[in-house]
C-alpha positions as CSV (number, residue, x, y, z in Angstrom):
1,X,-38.6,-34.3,-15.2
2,X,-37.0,-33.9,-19.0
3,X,-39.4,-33.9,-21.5
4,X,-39.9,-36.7,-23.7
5,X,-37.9,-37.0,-27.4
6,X,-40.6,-36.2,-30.0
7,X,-38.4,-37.1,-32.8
8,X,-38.9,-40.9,-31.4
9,X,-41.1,-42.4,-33.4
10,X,-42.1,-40.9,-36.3
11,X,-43.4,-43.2,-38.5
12,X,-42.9,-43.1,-42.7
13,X,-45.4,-43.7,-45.3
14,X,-44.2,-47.2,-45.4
15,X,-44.5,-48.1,-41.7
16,X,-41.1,-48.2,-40.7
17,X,-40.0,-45.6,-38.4
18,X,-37.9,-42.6,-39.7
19,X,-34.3,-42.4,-39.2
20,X,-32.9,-39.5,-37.3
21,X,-29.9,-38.1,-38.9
22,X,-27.4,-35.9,-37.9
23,X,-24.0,-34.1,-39.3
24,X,-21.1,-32.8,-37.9
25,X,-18.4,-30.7,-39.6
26,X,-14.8,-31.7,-39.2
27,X,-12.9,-28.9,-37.1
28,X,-9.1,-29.4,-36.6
29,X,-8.7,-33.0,-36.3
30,X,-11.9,-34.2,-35.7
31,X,-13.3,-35.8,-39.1
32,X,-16.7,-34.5,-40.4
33,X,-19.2,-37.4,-39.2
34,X,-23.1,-38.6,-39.8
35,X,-24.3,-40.0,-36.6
36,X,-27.7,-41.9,-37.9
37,X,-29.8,-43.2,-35.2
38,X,-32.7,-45.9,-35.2
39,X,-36.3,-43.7,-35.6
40,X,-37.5,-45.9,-32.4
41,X,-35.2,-46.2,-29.8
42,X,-31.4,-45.4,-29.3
43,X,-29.2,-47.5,-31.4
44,X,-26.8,-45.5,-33.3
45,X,-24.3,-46.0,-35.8
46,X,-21.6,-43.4,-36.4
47,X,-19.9,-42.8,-40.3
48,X,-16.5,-40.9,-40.4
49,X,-15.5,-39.4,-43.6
50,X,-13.3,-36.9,-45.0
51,X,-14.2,-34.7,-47.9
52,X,-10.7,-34.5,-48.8
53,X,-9.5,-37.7,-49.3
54,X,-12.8,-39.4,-50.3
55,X,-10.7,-43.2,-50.6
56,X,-11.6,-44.2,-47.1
57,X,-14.6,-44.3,-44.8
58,X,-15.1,-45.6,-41.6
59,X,-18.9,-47.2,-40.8
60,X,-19.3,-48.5,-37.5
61,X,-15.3,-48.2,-36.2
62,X,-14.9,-50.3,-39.6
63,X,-12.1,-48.5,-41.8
64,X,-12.6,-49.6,-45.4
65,X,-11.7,-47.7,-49.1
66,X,-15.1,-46.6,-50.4
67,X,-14.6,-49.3,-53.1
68,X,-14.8,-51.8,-50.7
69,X,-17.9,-50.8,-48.9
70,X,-19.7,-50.1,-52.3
71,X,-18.5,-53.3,-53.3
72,X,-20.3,-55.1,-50.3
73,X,-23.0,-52.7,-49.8
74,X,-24.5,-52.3,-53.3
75,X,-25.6,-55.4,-54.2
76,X,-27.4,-55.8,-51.1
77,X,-29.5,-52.1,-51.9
78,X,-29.9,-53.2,-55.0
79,X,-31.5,-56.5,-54.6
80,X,-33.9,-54.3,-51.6
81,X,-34.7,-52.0,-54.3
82,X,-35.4,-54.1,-56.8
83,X,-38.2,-56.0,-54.1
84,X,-39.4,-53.0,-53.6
85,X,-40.0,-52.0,-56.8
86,X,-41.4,-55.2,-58.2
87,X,-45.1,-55.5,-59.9
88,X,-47.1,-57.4,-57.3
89,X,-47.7,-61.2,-58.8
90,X,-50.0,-61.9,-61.7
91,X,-52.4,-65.6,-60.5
92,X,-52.6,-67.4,-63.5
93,X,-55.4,-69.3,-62.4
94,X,-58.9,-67.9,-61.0
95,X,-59.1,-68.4,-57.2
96,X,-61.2,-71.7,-55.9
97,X,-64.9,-70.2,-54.8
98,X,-66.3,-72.4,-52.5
99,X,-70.3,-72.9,-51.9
């Protein structure tokens, strides 16, 4: 019986799980490639890139120029970051005690 994947489930500070990440270096034709996989269970997604000609990446068998996927992926991590990063919500009025 294989032992069980200990790198499953390894929860963050903010109670998501951790993402396990891995690189691979580009050898003859084969472009260098970060394989990031979901912290529990075994969905993957797979990022091609070469450091060569840095105008094109390829992000889930999706070639696009790297303007174009910062164009459609920054706005989204911004507006994530900025929730995250938010003061909680001042109450302007006194909360209702009930006797």
């Amino acid at each position: 019986m294989s032992k069980p994947n200990r790198k499953l489930l390894q929860s963050r500070a903010d109670g998501y799980s951790a993402l396990r990440v891995f690189a691979r270096k580009g050898r003859g034709k084969r472009s260098p490639r970060l394989l990031i996989k979901c912290g529990d269970c075994d969905n993957a997604l797979e990022i091609y890139y070469d450091p060569k000609d840095p105008e094109d990446i390829e992000i889930g068998g999706v070639l696009a120029s790297t303007a174009n996927w910062r164009e459609i992926l920054r706005p989204m991590l911004d507006a994530a970051a900025s929730l995250h990063f938010r003061k909680p919500r001042q109450r302007n009025r006194p909360r209702s005690t009930k006797q």
